[in-house]
N, C-alpha and C positions, 0 to 999 in steps of 0.2 A: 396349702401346706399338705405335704405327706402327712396319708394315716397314719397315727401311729395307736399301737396296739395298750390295754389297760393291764391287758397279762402280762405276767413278765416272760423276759426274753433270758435263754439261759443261755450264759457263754461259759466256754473252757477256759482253763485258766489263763492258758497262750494270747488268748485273744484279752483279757484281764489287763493282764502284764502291759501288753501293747498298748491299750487305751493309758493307760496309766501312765508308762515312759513317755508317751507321746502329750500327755498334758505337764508332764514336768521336764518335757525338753531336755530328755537324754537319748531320744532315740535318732541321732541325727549330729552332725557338727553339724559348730556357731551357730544354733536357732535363730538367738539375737543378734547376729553381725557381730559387729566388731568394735571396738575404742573404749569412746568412753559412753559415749550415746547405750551400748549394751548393758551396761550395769544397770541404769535406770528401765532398761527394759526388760530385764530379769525379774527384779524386783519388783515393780508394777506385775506382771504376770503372773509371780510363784505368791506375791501377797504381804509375804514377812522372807525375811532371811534372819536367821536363827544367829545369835550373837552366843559364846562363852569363851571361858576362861581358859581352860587347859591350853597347852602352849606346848607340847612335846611333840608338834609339827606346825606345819600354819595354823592359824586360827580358823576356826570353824565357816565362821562369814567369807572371810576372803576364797579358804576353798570351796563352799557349796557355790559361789560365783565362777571359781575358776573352771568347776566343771561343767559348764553350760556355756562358758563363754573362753577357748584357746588361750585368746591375748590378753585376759584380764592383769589389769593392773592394779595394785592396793589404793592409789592415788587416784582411782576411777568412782571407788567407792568415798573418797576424800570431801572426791568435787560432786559428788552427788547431795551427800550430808552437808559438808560444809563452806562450798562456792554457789552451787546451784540452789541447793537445799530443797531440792525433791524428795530426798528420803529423812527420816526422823526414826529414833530409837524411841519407842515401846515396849509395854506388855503384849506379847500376844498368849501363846501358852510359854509362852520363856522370853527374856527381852529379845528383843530383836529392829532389825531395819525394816519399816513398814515406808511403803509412798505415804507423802505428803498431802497429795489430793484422799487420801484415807483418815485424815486426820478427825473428822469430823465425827465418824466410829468410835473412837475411844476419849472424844470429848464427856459422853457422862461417864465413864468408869475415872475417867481423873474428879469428877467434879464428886461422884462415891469416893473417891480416896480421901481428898478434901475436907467431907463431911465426916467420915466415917476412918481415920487411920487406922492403919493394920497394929496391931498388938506389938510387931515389931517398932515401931516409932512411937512408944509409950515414954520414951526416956528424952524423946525430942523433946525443949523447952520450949516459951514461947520467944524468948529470949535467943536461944539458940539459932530460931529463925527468921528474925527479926536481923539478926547480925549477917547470916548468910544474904540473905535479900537485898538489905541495904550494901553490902559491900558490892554484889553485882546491881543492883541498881546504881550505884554512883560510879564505882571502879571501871564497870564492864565486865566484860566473861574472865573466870577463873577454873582453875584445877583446884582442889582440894590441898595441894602441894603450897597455892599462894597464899594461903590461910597457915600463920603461924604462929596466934597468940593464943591458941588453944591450950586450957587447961585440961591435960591426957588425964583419959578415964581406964581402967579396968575394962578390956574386953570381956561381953557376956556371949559371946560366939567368936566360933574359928576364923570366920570371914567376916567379923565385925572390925572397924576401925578404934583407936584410945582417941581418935579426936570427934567432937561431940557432932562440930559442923558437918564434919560427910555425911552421918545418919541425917541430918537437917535437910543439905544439898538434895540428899536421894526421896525423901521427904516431898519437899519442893515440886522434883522430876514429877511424881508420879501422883501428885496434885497437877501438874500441868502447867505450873508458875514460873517452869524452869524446864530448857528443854538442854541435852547435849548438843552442842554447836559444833563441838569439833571430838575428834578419840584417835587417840592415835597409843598404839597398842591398846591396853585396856587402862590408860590415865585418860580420863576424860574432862571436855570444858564444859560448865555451864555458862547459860545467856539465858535471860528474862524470854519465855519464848515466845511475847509478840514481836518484841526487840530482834530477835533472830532475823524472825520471818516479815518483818515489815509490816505489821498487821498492826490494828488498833484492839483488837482483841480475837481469841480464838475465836475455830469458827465455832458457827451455829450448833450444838451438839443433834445427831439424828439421833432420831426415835427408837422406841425396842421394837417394834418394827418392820423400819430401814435398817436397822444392824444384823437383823435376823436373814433378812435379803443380805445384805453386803456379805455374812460369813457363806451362803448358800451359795452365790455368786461366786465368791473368792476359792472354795472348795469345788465344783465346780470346773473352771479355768483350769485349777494348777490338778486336781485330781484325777479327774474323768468320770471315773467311776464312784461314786462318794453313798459314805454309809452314813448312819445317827453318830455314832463314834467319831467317823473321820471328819463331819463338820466340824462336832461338839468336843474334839481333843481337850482336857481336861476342863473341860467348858460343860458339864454334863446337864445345869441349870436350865440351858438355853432346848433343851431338845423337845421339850412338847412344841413351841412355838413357832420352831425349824419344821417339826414333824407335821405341823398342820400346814405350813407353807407348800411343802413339798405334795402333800396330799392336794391341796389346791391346784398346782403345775402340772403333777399328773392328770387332773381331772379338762385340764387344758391344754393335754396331748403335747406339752413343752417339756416334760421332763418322762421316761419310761423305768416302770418296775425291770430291775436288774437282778437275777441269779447266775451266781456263782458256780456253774460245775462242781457236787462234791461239798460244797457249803452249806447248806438248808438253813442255817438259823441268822445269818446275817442278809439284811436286805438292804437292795443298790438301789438307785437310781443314777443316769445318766441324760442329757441329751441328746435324740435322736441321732445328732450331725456327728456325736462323739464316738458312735457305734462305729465306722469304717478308719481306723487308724492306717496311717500308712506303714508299711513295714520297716522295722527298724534295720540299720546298718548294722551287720551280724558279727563284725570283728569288732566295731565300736566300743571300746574299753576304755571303762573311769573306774579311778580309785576313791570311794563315795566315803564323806566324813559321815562321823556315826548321829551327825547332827543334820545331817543332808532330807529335806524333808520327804523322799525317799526312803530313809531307816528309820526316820524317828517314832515312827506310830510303829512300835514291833508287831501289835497283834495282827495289824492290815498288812504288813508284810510278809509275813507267815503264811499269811492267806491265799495273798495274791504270788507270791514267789517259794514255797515253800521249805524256806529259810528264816532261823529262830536266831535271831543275833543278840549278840550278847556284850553289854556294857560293862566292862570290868574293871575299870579305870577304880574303883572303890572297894572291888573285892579281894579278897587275901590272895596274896601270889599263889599258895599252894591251890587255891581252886578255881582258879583262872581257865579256860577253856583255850581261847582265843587270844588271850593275852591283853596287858594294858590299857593299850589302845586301838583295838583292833580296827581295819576298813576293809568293809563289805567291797567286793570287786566286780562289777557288773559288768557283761562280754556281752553285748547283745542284749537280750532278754532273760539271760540268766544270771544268776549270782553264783559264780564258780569259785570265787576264795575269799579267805578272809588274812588279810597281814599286817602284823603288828608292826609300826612304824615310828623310831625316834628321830629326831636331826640332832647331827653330830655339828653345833656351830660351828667350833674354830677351826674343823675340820672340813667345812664345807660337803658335808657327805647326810644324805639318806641311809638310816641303820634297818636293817629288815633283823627284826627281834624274832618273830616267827611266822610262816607260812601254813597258811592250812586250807586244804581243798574243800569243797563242800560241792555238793548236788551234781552235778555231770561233771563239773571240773577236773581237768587233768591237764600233768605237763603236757603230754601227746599235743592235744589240740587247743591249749590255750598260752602255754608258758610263755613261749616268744610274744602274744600278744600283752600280756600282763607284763611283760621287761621292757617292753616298749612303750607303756603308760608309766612305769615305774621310773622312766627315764626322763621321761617330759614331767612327771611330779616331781622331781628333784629338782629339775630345772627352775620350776616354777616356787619352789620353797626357799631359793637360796638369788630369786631374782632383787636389785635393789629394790627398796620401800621409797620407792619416791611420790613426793605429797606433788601435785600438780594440781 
């Protein structure tokens, strides 16, 4: 094994970026190939694929795949979840599509939900869930939609349901008793999830840790460069136990102290292998969802790109910056714009609400290449949804 050194190694930020793009496979087309075989290998590599709601362009999941993979298809992620069923919806730090063979991670935080419900399913009966269970136990998988003898209750939040069983269903999910088998926009099916998966029971729950390795591991892969923060993303609990890990691997010359050109109080670590990135393709432009795990950590982005994005989808039109829904525009290794984007359905049409340059960006030397991404994302927004 190459020395590797106990001091850290300081990189500029160019070289940052690069490690970075290059562990979350944007520096380059199709990383993963192509079909459907890529989805699964996306997701296996990036860890989770960040699920949500907002719909004022594709959803969030479909596009963070789109942009790593040309020819993704929504029916690729279908047969992933619900033919193959390699990937399963979870918590990670927001729900999302985690691999299957990861299951075994979030085996004791369902078996904590279990024991321990959140304050929010306080109004869950026992009765309530007794009736969800048995109807998927005897019936098979349903949607919330095939439950109609519900007595509607009073929402006690905006994104709460009047029917009691969804709170129950979601309940269930995140006990582990119940997995989503299928989702198609955001209505989704439950199944009993040994039943799903063929199992006589989940797996074996790992250890704190094997879990503490697996998020090290998994930040790692999809990061390059990885801090306490960017392991610990609102995970903050887990960071002494990660931090002595880490001190371990360094002292085992498999993992090296990493500075930041210009940063002094955040510390990196990487491995050695991760240090030589190849160079990225410099016209290579994606239009990145603000859920792209790319944007999602703003303070690491900041950091590494020095660009401060801005989620505004909840704040007041008049102090909006960037706009509703803004997406960060990556050209290479830089972030040159941010543009606010609706679809126009029955019109078949991508709406550009507002354009705005940021950091070297300019028409001169990026516009044509941003109209030319702008024009394969429309393409890709208004492709059919076919379930395969």
């Amino acid at each position: 094994m190459p020395h590797t050194p106990l001091t850290p190694i300081t990189l500029d930020q160019s070289l940052a970026r690069r490690i970075w793009l290059h562990a979350q496979r944007l520096d380059g087309p199709a990383p993963f190939g192509s079909g459907a075989a890529a989805t699964q290998a996306a997701i296996d590599h990036l860890g989770y694929v960040q699920i949500d709601t907002i719909h004022v362009i594709e959803r969030c999941h479909h596009h963070i795949l789109w942009s790593r993979i040309p020819d993704y298809r929504r029916g690729h992620l279908h047969r992933a979840q619900t033919i193959e069923k390699t990937s399963f919806e979870y918590w990670t730090h927001a729900l999302s599509y985690v691999p299957t063979a990861d299951m075994r991670f979030f085996v004791p935080a369902m078996r904590q939900h279990k024991r321990e419900p959140k304050s929010w399913f306080e109004t869950v009966s026992r009765e309530d869930m007794r009736k969800v269970l048995t109807l998927i136990q005897t019936g098979g998988p349903l949607t919330i939609r095939d439950i109609e003898d519900d007595v509607l209750v009073e929402k006690d939040h905006a994104w709460a349901s009047r029917k009691p069983s969804k709170r129950a269903l979601q309940m269930a999910f995140y006990a582990g008793d119940l997995t989503i088998s299928e989702r198609v926009g955001m209505l989704k099916t439950y199944d009993l999830t040994p039943r799903h998966f063929g199992w006589d029971a989940l797996p074996k729950p790992a250890t704190e840790r094997q879990i503490a390795a697996y998020l090290l591991d998994r930040a790692l892969r999809s990061q390059g460069l990885v801090s306490l923060d960017s392991i610990c993303h609102l995970d903050a609990k887990r960071k002494p136990e990660i931090a002595a890990l880490i001190a371990a691997r360094v002292k085992r010359r498999t993992l090296v102290p990493v500075v930041i050109e210009g940063e002094g109080k955040t510390q990196h670590w990487a491995e050695p292998a991760a240090l030589e990135p190849p160079l990225p393709d410099r016209d290579l432009t994606h239009i990145l969802s603000p859920f792209d795990p790319l944007i999602i950590q703003r303070k690491r982005l900041k950091l590494f790109f020095g660009y401060d994005h801005r989620f505004e989808a909840y704040v007041p039109k008049q102090k909006r910056i960037f706009g509703y829904f803004a997406l960060p525009v990556l050209v290479g290794d830089e972030v040159v714009a941010v543009i606010d984007l609706k679809t126009d359905r029955e019109q078949r049409a991508l709406l550009i609400q507002q354009w705005t340059w940021v950091g070297i960006g300019s028409p001169q030397r990026h516009k044509a290449l941003v109209e030319d991404a702008l024009g394969r994302f429309e393409t890709f927004q208004f492709r059919p949804a076919v379930l395969d």
